[in-house]
Structures are given as structure tokens and as C-alpha cells.
N, C-alpha and C positions, 0 to 999 in steps of 0.2 A: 504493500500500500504506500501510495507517496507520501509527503509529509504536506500536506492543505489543511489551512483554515480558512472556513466561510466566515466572512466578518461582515457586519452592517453598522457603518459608522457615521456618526453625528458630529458637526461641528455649532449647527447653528446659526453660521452666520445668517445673516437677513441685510442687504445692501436696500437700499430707499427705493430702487428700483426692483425689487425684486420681491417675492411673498410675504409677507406680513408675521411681525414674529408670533403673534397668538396661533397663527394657522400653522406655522409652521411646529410648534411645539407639541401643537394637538398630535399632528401629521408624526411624530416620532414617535408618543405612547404607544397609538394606534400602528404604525411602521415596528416596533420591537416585538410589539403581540405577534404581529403576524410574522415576523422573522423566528420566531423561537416554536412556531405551529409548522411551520413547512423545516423544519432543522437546520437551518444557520446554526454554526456554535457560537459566535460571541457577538459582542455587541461591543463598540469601541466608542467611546464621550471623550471628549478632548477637553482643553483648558486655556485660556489664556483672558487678561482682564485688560478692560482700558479699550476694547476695541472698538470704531466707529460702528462696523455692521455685529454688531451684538455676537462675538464670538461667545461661545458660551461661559461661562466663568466659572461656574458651580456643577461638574460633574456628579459631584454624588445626591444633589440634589434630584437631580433628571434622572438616575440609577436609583434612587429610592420607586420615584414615580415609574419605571421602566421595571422596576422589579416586582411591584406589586399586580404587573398585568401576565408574566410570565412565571416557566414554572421551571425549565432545564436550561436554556444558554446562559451561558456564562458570561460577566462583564468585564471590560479590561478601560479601564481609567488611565489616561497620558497624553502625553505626560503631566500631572499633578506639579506646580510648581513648588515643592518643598519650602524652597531659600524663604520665600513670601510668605508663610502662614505658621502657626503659631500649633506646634507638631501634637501637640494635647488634642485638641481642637479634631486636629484631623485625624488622629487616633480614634476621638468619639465616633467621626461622622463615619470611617471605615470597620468600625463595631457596630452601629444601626443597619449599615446597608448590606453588611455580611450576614446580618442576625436574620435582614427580611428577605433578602434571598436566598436564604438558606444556604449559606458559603458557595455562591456561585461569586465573589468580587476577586479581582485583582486589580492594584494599582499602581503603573509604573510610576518613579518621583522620578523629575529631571530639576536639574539647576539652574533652568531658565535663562534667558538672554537678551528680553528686549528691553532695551532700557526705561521705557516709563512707565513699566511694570513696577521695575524695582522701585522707581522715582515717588508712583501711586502707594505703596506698601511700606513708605521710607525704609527701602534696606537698600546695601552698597552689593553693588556686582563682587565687588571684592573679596564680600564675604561669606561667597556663595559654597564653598567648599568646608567653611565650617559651619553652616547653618544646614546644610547636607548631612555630614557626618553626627551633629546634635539632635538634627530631627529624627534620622534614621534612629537612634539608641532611644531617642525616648518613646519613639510608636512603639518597636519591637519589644520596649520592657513594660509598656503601659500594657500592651494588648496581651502580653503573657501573664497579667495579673499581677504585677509589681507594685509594690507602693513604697517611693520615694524619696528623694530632694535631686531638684535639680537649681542650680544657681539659688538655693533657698526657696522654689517653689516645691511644695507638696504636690505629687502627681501620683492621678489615680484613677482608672476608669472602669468604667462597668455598664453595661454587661462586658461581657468578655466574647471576640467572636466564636465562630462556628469552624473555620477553618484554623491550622497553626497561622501563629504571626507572616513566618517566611515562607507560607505560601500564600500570601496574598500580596506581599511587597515585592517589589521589582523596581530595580534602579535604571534609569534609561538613560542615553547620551550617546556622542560618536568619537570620544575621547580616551585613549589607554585610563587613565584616572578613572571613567563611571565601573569600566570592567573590574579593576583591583577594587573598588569599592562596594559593588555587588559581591564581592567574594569575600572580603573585608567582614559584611558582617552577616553573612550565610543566605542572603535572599537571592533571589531570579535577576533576571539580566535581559533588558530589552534595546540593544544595541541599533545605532543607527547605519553600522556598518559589519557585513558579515567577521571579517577578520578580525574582531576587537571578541568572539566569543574563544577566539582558542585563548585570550587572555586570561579570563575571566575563566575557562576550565582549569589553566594551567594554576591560576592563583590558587582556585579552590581546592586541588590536588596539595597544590605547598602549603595553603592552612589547615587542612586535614578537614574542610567541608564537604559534602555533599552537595554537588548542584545541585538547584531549587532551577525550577521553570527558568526555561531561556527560549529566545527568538534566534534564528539565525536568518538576517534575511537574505531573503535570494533573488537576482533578477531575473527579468522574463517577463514580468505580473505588474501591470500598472497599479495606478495607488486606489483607480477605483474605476471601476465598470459601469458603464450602462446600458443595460442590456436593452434591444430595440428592435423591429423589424427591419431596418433600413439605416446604416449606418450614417449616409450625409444626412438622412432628416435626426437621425440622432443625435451625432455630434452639434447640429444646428441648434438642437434644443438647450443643451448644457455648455455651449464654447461661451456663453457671457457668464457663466458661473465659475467657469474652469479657470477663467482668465482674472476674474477678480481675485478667487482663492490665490490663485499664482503670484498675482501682484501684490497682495498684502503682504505676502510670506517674502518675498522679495525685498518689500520697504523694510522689514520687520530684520533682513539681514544687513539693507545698508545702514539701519542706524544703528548695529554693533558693530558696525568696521568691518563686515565681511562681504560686503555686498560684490566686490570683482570673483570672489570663488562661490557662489550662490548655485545652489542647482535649477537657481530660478531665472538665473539671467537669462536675458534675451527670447522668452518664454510667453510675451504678452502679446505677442501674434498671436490670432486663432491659429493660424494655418501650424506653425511653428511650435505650436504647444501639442496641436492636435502629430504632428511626424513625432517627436522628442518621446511620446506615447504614455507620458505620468495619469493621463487620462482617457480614458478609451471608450467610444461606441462601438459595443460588436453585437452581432444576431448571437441568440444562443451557439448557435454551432460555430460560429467563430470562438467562442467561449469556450464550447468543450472542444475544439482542435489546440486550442493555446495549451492547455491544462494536458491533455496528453502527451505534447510536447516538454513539457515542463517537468521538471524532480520536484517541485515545493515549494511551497508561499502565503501568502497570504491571497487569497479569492477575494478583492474589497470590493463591497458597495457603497455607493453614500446616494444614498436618495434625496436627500436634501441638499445637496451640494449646490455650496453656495448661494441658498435663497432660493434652489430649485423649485418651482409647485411641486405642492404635493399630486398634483393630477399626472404629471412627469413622473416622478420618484414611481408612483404604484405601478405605472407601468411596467416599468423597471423589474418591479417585486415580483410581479404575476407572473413575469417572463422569467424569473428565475423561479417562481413556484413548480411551474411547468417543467422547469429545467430540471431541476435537483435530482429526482430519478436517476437518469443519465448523468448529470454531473457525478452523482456519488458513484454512478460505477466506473466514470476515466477514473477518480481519484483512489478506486479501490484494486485498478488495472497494474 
């Protein structure tokens, strides 16, 4: 069997020109019920604050609500900006949402990047690697039942989840540092680049851990699928979605100083995003031709992408409703 996961992932955004965010929020409770009835495994909520088109901010708020309509997929949160929030806090909200899914959560922490994030949250870039390293030790000792002092605060949570701690935390990044640090204090590893997991094996080998969940991604597999009858009216439908998601992520690089090595440069042509292939309109059976081409990945959807209608997005679903059949046996081929 290859190594595939079906994912259906949310960002949220809602740009002025494009669906309206009450509809669009409706359109994802009702979008994860129906992902988790036809067998997607997980379901992916993203993170970021400050943003004009309402990126979402509160993951586990929308994983509370997503989790009370499903009963087996799993949720994968990331990345969680750690450095920004206040690790008690987030300790609580990843014991609610694990309690009400009944240990279906994980959630990768990354150390974030853009600067007005940190600017809105008054913390320094700077201090992103020990605000990492302090958040990590007090989830992992809060949620195993610990009780405290940390800098002279008393820490203490409860309930307690349903899963171990280090299987629901995962550290993410594309830097040797996230991998020795996932292994550093025994949880999962959600790397941005395949070659930073033999890091991350090899650490946990020299500190005598046991891998926890890790990602190794692989190319081949755009970041998200649309599935369609007719690929130019597909692509026509989501290239003003594809291209603002593109271009935010792209501002979002040049105001940390990285914008010339961006995998976004140059990317806000339709035409030029739509060859590049980070996002894709295929017919089903271009879908299941890719997939038996392919060792492993991630199968994304984002039905909402970018402010998509939700009239757009179900299309999408049905056509993968339809599909799954046949997709689950390329990936079992």
C-alpha cells in the first residue's frame, strides 16, 4: 500500500471580493461532516493573525465546532504559532478538543515568521527559539498531569486528554533546529522539507526516543486539488483564489527578508501558477492517474480556497465522493 493521506483543508481566508465569511464558515462545519462520511482521514485548520482576508486565527476553535459534527477523521492543526501565545492556555484548548473528539487532534507548533504577528502579540522574533523550547515543556508537563512552577507561575490543567501528550504535539519548520527539536523532547515532526526527517530520526536514535508521528513530504502532489469535469473551466473557477492565497504568502515572505528565495515568487500569473502546479484542476481520472504514478503524499483539498463559494468547493467534494472507491484502491495498488 503507498503511503497517502486524504486531507481537506481550511484556511478561511475571505478576500472583499470573494464569499462572505458567515457562509463560508457555515460551508466548512457542513464541508468536514461530509469529509469524514465518505473517508477522508484528516482534516487540516491553519493559523495565522492580523490578516486582511480573515485568515483564520483560532484553529481549535473551528476543531471544537468540526469535531462535534464528526465521529472518525482525524484533525491536524498548523502550524499553531507557539512563540505568540501563552503555552497554558493552549495546553487547555488542546485538552477540550482532544476530550471532544475523542483523541482524534494533533497539533503541529511552528515559530512563526511574519512580523506583525509578532509586532500584534508584543513578542520579538528573536525570541522565538526560547519561547518554542518553554512552550513545548510546559504543554507536554501540563497535559501529562503535572502540577508546577514555572517562572513563579502555578501550572495546572485538567481534564487531562484522551491521547499521550507526544502524540498529539508535532513540531513543524524547514530548518535542521525544528528537526533536533522535535526529537529534543520526544514528539512528531512535521517538516517542510523531506530531508530534515532523517535529522530528526537520526537525533531521536542519539537521544534514545522513539519516533512519534512524522510527515515526510514528497513531490509529485500539489498542495490542493480541484476536482472538476473540465479542467480550463476548473482552473477558471479557482485561478482568482489561487492567486491571492499565493500572493499573501509571498508579501508574508518579503516582509521577513526572504522574499528573493520564496517558492512564491513570480507565481501571481494565473497562467504561471496554474504550469508551477502548487495548485491543480484535474477530472477525477487525472487524479487517480497522478496517485498511481506517485509513492506518497498528501491527496489535498481545500474547498474553500481562498474565499472559494461554497457552490464551487461541493462540487469538488461530490466528485471526490464519487471518486474515493477507486481512489482507495490506486492507493491500496
Amino acid at each position: 500500500m503507498k503511503d497517502f493521506t486524504i486531507s481537506v483543508s481550511f484556511d478561511m481566508r475571505s478576500p472583499e471580493w470573494a464569499a462572505p465569511t458567515p457562509q463560508l464558515y457555515r460551508a466548512a462545519i457542513e464541508m468536514a461532516a461530509f469529509a469524514d462520511r465518505i473517508g477522508a482521514d484528516q482534516i487540516g485548520l491553519m493559523q495565522h493573525h492580523g490578516s486582511e482576508d480573515g485568515y483564520l486565527p483560532q484553529p481549535f476553535v473551528l476543531a471544537g465546532g468540526m469535531a462535534a459534527v464528526t465521529s472518525r477523521i482525524r484533525f491536524l492543526l498548523g502550524a499553531v504559532i507557539l512563540p505568540l501565545h501563552d503555552p497554558l492556555e493552549l495546553a487547555e484548548q488542546i485538552t477540550v478538543v482532544d476530550n471532544l473528539s475523542n483523541g482524534r487532534l494533533g497539533v503541529i507548533f511552528g515559530a512563526g515568521y511574519v512580523p506583525h504577528e509578532f509586532a500584534m502579540f508584543g513578542k520579538s522574533l528573536k525570541d522565538r527559539a526560547r519561547l518554542m523550547d518553554e512552550g513545548l515543556e510546559i504543554i507536554l508537563r501540563t497535559l501529562k498531569g503535572e502540577r508546577f512552577e514555572h517562572n513563579g507561575r502555578p501550572l495546572f490543567v485538567r481534564p487531562l486528554p484522551v491521547q499521550e501528550p507526544e502524540d498529539i504535539v508535532l513540531v513543524g519548520g524547514g530548518v535542521p533546529a525544528s528537526a533536533k527539536r522535535a526529537a529534543k523532547f520526544g514528539v512528531g515532526f512535521g517538516p517542510m522539507k523531506g530531508e530534515l526527517v532523517d535529522i530528526y530520526l537520526s537525533e531521536c536514535e542519539r537521544l534514545g526516543h522513539a519516533p512519534r508521528k512524522y510527515f515526510r513530504p514528497r513531490p509529485g502532489m500539489p498542495l490542493a486539488v480541484h476536482l472538476c469535469e473540465n479542467p480550463d473551466q476548473g482552473w477558471e473557477a479557482i485561478a482568482p483564489h489561487a492567486v491571492h492565497v499565493i500572493t499573501e504568502y509571498a508579501r508574508w515572505a518579503e516582509a521577513e527578508g526572504d522574499g528573493s528565495n520564496s517558492p512564491f515568487k513570480g507565481l501571481t500569473d494565473p497562467a504561471a501558477l496554474r504550469q508551477a502546479g502548487m495548485f491543480a484542476a484535474w477530472t477525477p481520472q487525472m487524479l487517480l492517474d497522478r496517485v498511481r504514478e506517485a509513492e506518497g503524499g498528501n491527496i489535498g483539498f481545500q474547498p474553500l480556497l481562498g474565499g472559494l463559494s461554497p457552490e464551487e468547493g461541493w462540487k469538488s467534494l461530490r466528485l471526490l465522493e464519487a471518486t474515493m472507491p477507486a481512489l482507495r484502491e490506486a492507493i491500496a495498488a
